[in-house]
SEKOL-107826 format. One line per 5 residues: number of its first residue (from 1); their letters; for each residue x, y, z of N, C-alpha, C. Coordinates in Angstrom, 3 decimals. Example, Ala and Ser with C-alpha at 12.3 -4.5 7.8 and 13.67 -1.06 7.14 Angstrom:
2
1> AS> 13.190,-5.690,7.800,12.300,-4.500,7.800,13.200,-3.300,7.800 | 12.850,-2.250,7.080,13.670,-1.060,7.140,12.900,0.030,7.870
% end
This chain:
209
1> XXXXX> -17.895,-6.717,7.577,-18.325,-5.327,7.513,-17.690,-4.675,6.293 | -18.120,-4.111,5.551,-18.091,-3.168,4.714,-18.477,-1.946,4.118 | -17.748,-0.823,3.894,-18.341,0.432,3.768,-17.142,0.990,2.561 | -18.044,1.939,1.904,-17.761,2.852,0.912,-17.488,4.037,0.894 | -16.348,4.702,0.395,-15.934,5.583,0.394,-15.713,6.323,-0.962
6> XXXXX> -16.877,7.230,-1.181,-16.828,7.781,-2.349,-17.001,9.085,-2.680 | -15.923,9.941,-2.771,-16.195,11.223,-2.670,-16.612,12.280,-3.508 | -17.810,11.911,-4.357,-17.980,12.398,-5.084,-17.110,12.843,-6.390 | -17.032,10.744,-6.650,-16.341,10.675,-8.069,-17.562,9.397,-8.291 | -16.985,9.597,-9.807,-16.750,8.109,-10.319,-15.891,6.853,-10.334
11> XXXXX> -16.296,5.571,-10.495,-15.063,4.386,-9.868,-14.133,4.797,-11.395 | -13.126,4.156,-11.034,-11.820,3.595,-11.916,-11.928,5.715,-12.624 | -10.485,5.920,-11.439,-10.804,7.231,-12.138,-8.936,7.236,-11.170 | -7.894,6.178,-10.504,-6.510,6.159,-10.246,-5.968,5.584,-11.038 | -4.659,5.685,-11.469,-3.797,5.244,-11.561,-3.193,4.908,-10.741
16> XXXXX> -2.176,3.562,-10.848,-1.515,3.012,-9.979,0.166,2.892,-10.426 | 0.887,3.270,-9.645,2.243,3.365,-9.903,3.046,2.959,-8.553 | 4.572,2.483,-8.533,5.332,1.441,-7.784,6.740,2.145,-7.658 | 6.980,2.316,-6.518,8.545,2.766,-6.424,9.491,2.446,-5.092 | 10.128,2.850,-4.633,11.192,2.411,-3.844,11.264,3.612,-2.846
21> XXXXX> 11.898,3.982,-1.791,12.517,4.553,-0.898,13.966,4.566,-1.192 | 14.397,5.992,-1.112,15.788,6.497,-1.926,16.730,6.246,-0.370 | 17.731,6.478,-0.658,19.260,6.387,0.315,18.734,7.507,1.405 | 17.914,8.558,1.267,17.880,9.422,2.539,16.463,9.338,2.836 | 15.595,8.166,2.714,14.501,7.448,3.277,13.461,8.732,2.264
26> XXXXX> 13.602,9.161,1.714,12.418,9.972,0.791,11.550,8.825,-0.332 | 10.501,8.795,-0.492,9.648,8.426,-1.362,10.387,8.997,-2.760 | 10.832,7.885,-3.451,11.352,7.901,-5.180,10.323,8.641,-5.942 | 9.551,9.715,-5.767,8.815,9.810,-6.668,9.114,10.180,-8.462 | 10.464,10.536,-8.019,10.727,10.885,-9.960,11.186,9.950,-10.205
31> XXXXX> 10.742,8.239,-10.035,11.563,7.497,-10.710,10.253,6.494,-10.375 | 8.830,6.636,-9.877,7.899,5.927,-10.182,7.812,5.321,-11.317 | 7.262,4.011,-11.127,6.841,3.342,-12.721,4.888,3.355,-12.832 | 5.054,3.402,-13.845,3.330,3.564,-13.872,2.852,1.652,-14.394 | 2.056,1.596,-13.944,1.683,0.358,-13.742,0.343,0.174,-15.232
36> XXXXX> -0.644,1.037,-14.265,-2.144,1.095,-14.979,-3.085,1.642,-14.579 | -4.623,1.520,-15.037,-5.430,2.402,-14.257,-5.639,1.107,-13.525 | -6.511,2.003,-12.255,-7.199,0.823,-11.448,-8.864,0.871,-11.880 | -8.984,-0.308,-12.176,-10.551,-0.483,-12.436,-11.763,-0.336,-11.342 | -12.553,0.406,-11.021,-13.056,0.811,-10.283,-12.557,0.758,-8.946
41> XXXXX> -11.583,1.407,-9.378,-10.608,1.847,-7.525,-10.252,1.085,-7.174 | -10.225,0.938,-5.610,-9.403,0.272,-5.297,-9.695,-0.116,-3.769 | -9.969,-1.239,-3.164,-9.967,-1.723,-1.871,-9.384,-1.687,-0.597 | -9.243,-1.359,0.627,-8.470,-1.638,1.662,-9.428,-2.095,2.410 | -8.150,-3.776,2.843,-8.864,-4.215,3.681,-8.422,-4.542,5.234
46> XXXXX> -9.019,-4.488,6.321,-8.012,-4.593,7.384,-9.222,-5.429,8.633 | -8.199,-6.224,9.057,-8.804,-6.623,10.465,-8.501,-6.145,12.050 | -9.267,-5.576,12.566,-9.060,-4.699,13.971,-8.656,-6.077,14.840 | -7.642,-6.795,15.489,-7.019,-7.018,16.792,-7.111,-6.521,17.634 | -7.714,-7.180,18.859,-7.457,-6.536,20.418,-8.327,-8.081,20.729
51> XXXXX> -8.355,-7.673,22.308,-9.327,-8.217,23.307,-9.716,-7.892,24.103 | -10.901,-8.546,24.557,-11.953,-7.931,25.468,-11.250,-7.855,27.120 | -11.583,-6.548,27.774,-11.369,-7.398,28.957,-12.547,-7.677,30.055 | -12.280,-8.747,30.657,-13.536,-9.299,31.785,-13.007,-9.362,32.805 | -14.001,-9.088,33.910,-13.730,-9.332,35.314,-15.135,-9.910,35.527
56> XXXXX> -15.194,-10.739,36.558,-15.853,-11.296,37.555,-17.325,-11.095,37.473 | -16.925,-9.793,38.407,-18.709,-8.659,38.596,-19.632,-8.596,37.585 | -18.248,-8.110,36.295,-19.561,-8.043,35.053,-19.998,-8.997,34.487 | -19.817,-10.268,35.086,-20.264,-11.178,33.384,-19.747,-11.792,32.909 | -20.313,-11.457,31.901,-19.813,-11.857,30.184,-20.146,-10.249,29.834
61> XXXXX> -20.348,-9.493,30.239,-19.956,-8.341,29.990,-18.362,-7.236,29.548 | -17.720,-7.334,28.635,-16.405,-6.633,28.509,-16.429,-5.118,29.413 | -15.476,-4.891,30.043,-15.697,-3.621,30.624,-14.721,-3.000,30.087 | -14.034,-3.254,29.155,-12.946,-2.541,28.605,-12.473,-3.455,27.371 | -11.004,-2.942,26.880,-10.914,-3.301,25.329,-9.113,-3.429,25.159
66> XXXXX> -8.486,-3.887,24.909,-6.990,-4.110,24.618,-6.751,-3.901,22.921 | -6.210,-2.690,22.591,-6.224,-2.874,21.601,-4.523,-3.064,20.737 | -4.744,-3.856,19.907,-3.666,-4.613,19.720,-3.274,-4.531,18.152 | -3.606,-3.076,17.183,-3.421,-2.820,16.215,-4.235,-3.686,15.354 | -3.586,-3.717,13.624,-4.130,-4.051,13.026,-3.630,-5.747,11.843
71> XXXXX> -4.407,-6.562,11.686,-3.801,-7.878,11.306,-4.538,-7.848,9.962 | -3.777,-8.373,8.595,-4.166,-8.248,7.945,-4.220,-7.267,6.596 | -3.754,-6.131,7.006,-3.617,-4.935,6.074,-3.754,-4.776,4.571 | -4.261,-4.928,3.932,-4.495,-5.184,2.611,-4.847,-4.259,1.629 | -4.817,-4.446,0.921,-4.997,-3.857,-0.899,-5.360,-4.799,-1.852
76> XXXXX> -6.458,-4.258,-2.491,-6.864,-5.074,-3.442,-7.683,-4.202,-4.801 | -7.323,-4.495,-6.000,-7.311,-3.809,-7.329,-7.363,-4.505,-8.136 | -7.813,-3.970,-9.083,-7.765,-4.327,-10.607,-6.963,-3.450,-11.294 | -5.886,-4.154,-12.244,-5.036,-3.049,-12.914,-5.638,-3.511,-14.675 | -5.373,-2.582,-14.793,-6.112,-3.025,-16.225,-5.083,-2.212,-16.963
81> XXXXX> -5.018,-2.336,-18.817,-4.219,-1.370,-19.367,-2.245,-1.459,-19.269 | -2.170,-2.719,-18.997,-0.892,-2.493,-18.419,0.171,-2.974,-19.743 | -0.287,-3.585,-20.821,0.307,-4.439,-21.522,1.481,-3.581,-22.010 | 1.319,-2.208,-22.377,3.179,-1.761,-22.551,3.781,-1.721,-21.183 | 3.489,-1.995,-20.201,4.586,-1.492,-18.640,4.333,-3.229,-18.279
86> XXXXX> 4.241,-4.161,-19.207,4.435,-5.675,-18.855,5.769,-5.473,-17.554 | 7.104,-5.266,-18.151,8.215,-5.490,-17.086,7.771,-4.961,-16.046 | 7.495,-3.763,-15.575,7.298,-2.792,-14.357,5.976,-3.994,-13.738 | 5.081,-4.534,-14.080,4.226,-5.199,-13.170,4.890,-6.605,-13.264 | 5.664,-7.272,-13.983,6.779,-8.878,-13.409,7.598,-7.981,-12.028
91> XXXXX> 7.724,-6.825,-12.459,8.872,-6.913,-10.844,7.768,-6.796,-9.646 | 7.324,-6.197,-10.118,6.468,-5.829,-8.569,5.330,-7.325,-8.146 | 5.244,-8.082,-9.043,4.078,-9.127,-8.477,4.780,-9.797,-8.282 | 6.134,-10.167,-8.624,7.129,-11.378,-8.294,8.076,-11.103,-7.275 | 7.632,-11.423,-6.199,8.109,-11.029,-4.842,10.088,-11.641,-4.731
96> XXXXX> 9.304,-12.900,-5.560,10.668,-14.180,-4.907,11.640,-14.004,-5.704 | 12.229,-13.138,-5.906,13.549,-13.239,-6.781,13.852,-11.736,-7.225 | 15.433,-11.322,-7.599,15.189,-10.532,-7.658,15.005,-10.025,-9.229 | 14.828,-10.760,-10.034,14.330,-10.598,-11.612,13.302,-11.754,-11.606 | 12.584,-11.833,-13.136,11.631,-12.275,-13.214,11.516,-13.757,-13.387
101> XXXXX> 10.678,-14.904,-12.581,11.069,-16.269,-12.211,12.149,-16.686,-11.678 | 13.183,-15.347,-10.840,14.367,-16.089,-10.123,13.421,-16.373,-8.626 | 13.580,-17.264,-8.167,13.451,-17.891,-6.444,14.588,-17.848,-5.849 | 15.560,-16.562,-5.533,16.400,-16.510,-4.817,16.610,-15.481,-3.341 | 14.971,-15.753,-3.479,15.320,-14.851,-1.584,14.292,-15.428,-0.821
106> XXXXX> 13.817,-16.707,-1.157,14.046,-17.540,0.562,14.803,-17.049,1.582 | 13.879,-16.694,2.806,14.494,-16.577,4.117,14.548,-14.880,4.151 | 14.492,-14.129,3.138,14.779,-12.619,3.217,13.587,-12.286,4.054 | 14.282,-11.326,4.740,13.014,-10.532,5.682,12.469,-9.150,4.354 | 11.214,-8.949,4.620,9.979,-8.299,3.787,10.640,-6.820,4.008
111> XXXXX> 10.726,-6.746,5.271,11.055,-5.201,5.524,12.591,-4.886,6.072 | 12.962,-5.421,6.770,14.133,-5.551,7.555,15.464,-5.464,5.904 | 14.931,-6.445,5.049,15.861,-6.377,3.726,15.218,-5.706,2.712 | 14.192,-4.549,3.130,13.844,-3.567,2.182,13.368,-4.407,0.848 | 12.743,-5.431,0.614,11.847,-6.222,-0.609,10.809,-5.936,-0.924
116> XXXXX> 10.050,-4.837,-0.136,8.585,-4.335,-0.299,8.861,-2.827,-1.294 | 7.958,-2.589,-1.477,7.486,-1.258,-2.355,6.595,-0.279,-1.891 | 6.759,0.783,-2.643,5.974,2.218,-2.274,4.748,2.427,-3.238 | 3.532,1.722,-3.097,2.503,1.900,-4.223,1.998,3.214,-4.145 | 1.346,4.111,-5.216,0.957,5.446,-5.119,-0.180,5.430,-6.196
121> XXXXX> -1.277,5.603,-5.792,-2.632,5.551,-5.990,-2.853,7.107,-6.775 | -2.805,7.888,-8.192,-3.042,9.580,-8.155,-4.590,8.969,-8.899 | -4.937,10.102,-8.722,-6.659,10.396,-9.525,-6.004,10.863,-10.627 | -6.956,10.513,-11.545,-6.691,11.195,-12.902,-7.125,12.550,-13.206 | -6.500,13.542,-13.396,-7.135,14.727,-13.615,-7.838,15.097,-14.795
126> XXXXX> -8.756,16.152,-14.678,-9.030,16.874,-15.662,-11.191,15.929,-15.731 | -11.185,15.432,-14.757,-12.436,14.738,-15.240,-13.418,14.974,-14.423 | -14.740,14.458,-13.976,-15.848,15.040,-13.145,-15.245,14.947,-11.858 | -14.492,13.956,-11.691,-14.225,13.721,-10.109,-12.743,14.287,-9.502 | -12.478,15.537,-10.459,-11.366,16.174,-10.404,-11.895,17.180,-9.164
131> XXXXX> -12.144,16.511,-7.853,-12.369,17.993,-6.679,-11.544,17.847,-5.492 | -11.111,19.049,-5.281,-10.700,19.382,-3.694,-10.118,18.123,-3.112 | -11.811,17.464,-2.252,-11.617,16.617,-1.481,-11.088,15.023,-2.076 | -10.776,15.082,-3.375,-10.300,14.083,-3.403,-8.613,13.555,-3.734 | -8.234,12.737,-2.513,-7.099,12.645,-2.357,-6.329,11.693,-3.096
136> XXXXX> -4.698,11.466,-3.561,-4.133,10.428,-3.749,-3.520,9.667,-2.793 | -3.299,8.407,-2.826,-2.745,7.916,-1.968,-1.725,7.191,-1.811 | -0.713,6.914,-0.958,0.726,6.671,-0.354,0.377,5.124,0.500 | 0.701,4.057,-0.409,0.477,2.890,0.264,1.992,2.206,0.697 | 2.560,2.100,2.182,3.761,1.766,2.570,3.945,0.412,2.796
141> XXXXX> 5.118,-0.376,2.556,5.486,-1.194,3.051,4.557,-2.561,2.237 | 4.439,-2.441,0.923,3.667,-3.435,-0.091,4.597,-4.358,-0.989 | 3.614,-5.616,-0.410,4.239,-6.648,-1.070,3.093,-7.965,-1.426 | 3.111,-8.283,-2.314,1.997,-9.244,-2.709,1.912,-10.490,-1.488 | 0.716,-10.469,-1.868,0.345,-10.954,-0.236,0.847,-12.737,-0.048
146> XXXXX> 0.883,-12.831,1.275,1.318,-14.641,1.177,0.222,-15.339,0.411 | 0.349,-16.482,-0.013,-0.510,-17.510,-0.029,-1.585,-17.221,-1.133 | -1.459,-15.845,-1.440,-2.644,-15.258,-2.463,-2.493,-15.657,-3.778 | -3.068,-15.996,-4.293,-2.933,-16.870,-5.786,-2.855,-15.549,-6.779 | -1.928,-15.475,-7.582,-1.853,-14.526,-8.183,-2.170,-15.007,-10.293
151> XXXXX> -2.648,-14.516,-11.240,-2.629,-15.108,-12.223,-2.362,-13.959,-13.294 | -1.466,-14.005,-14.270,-1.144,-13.343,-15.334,-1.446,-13.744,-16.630 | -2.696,-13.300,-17.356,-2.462,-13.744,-18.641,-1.644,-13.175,-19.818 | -0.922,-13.946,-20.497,-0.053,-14.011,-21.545,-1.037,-14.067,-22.744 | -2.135,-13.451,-23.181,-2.963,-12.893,-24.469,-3.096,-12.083,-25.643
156> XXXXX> -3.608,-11.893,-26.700,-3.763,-10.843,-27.465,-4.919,-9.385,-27.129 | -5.518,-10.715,-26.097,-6.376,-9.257,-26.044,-6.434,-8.237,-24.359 | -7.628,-7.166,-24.153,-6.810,-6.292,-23.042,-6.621,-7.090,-22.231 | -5.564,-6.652,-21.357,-5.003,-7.268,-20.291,-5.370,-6.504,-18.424 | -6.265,-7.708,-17.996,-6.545,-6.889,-16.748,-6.299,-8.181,-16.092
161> XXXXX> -5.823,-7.594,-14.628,-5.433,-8.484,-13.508,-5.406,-7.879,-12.033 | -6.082,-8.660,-11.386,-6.355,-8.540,-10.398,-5.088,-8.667,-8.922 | -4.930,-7.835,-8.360,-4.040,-7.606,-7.718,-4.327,-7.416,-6.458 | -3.566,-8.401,-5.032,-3.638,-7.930,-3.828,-2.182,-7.885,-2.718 | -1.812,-6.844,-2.546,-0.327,-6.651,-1.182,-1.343,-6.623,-0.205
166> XXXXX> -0.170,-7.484,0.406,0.009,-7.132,1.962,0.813,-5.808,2.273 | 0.252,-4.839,3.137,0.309,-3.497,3.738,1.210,-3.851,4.771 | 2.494,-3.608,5.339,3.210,-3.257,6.385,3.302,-2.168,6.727 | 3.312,-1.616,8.396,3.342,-0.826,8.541,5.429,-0.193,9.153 | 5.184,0.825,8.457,6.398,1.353,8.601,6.428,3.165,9.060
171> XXXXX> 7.796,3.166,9.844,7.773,4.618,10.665,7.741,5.376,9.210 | 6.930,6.471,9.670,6.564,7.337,8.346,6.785,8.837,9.263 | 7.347,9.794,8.627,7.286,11.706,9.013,5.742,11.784,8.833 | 5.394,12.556,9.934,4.341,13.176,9.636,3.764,14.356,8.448 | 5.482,14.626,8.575,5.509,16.161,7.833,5.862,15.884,5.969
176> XXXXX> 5.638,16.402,5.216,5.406,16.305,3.575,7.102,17.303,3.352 | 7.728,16.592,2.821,9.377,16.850,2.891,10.077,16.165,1.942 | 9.902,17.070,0.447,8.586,16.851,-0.201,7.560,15.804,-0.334 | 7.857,14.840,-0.268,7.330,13.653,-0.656,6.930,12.968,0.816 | 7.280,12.183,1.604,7.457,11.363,2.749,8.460,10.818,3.207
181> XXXXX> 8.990,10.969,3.941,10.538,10.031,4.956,9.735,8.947,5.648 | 10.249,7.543,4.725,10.084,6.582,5.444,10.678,6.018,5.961 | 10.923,4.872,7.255,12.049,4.412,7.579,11.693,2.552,7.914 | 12.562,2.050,7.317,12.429,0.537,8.042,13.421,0.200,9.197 | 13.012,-0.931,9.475,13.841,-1.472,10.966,15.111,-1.472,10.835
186> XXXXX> 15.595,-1.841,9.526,17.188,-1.733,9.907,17.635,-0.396,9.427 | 17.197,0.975,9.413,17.643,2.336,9.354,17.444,2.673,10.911 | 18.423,3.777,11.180,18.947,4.666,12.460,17.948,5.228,12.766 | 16.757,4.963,13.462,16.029,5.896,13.781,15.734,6.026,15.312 | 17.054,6.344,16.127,17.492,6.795,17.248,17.184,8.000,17.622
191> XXXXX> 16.969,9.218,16.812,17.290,10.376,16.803,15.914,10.871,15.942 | 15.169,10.212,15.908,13.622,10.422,15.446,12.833,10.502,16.584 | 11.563,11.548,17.021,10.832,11.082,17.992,9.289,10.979,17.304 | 8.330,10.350,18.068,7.327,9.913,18.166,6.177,11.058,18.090 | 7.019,12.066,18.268,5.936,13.557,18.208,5.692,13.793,17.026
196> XXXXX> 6.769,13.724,15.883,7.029,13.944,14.523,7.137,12.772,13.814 | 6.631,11.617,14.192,6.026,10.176,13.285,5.792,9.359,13.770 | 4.802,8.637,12.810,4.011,7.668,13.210,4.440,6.250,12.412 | 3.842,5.614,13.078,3.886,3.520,11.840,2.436,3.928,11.144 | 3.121,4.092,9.895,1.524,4.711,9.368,1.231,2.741,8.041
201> XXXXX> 0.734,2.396,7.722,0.265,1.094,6.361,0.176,2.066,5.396 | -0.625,3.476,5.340,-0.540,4.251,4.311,-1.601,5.593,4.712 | -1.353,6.552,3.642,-1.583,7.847,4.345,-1.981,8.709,2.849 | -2.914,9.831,2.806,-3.083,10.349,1.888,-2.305,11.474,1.506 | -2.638,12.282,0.522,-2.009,13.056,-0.329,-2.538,14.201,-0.823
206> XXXX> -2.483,15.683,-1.021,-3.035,16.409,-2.128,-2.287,16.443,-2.874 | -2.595,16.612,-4.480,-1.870,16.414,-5.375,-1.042,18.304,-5.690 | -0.288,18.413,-6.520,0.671,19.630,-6.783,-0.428,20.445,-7.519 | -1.179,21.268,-7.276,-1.847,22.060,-8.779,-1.370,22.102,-10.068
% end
């Protein structure tokens, strides 16, 4: 299944930029790196989990539904334009190490040891698809996906590459303070309730006038 979401823009009209979660769980936004534009936007993809439930009487009829979140969570882009912010896209596509071609975090947990990233999707302003309803977006808990073949060319000419994270979901504030309070599993969140946040994969934005 697939469907489109287009709000009266044109495609490839975000930028894509990468940051961290600060010491008091706020979204880094003054210390984003800008990546590139995204070439005609940008994808989410997700698979709905649950199961059916059956009894007897009905069938093969489901009379109800177990739902069991979401498997799969994804992002998928084209970054194009990136060739001066080369370093800023080696850290972020190279999961396994913590500089570029080190393989030294075997065994690290994704979220639990904070190894994922804060991707942030803005529209570009000032152009036809500069309206209202169109939002930026806050992608949590991103990390290039398992098993996904990733390829970088080393060329003279433009440089575009195709890019897909895996989406984790992580406790997120409901409330805009300024930015977002996120929290992973190994932060205190004893003293947080469920009224005032959710496990959000990612969540939108209006931008500052």
């Amino acid at each position: 299944m697939s469907f489109t979401v287009v709000p009266n823009v044109i495609n490839g009209v975000f930028d894509l930029y990468y940051t961290t979660v600060d010491g008091s769980n706020d979204i880094d936004t003054a210390g984003k790196k800008p990546l590139g534009c995204l070439q005609e936007g940008f994808e989410i993809g997700f698979t709905p989990a649950g199961d059916d439930v059956n009894v007897d009487c009905a069938g093969e009829s489901a009379v109800d539904g177990i739902m069991k979140g979401f498997s799969n969570v994804r992002l998928n882009a084209i970054i194009t334009e990136f060739t001066p912010r080369q370093d800023d896209i080696e850290h972020l596509v190279w999961p396994g190490g913590s500089n570029w071609g080190a393989d030294d975090r075997i065994g690290n947990m994704a979220l639990r040891q904070k190894r994922t990233h804060v991707l942030i999707a803005e529209r570009r302003t000032g152009g036809a698809w500069d309206t209202e309803d169109f939002h930026n977006y806050w992608f949590f808990g991103a990390l290039m996906r398992f098993g996904e073949e990733a390829t970088m060319n080393f060329n003279i000419s433009d440089q575009v590459m195709p890019v897909s994270f895996r989406l984790f979901r992580l406790l997120v504030a409901d409330a805009d303070t300024p930015t977002k309070k996120v929290y992973f599993p190994s932060d205190d969140t004893s003293a947080l309730s469920t009224s005032t946040h959710t496990f959000r994969y990612f969540d939108t934005y209006d931008p500052t006038p």
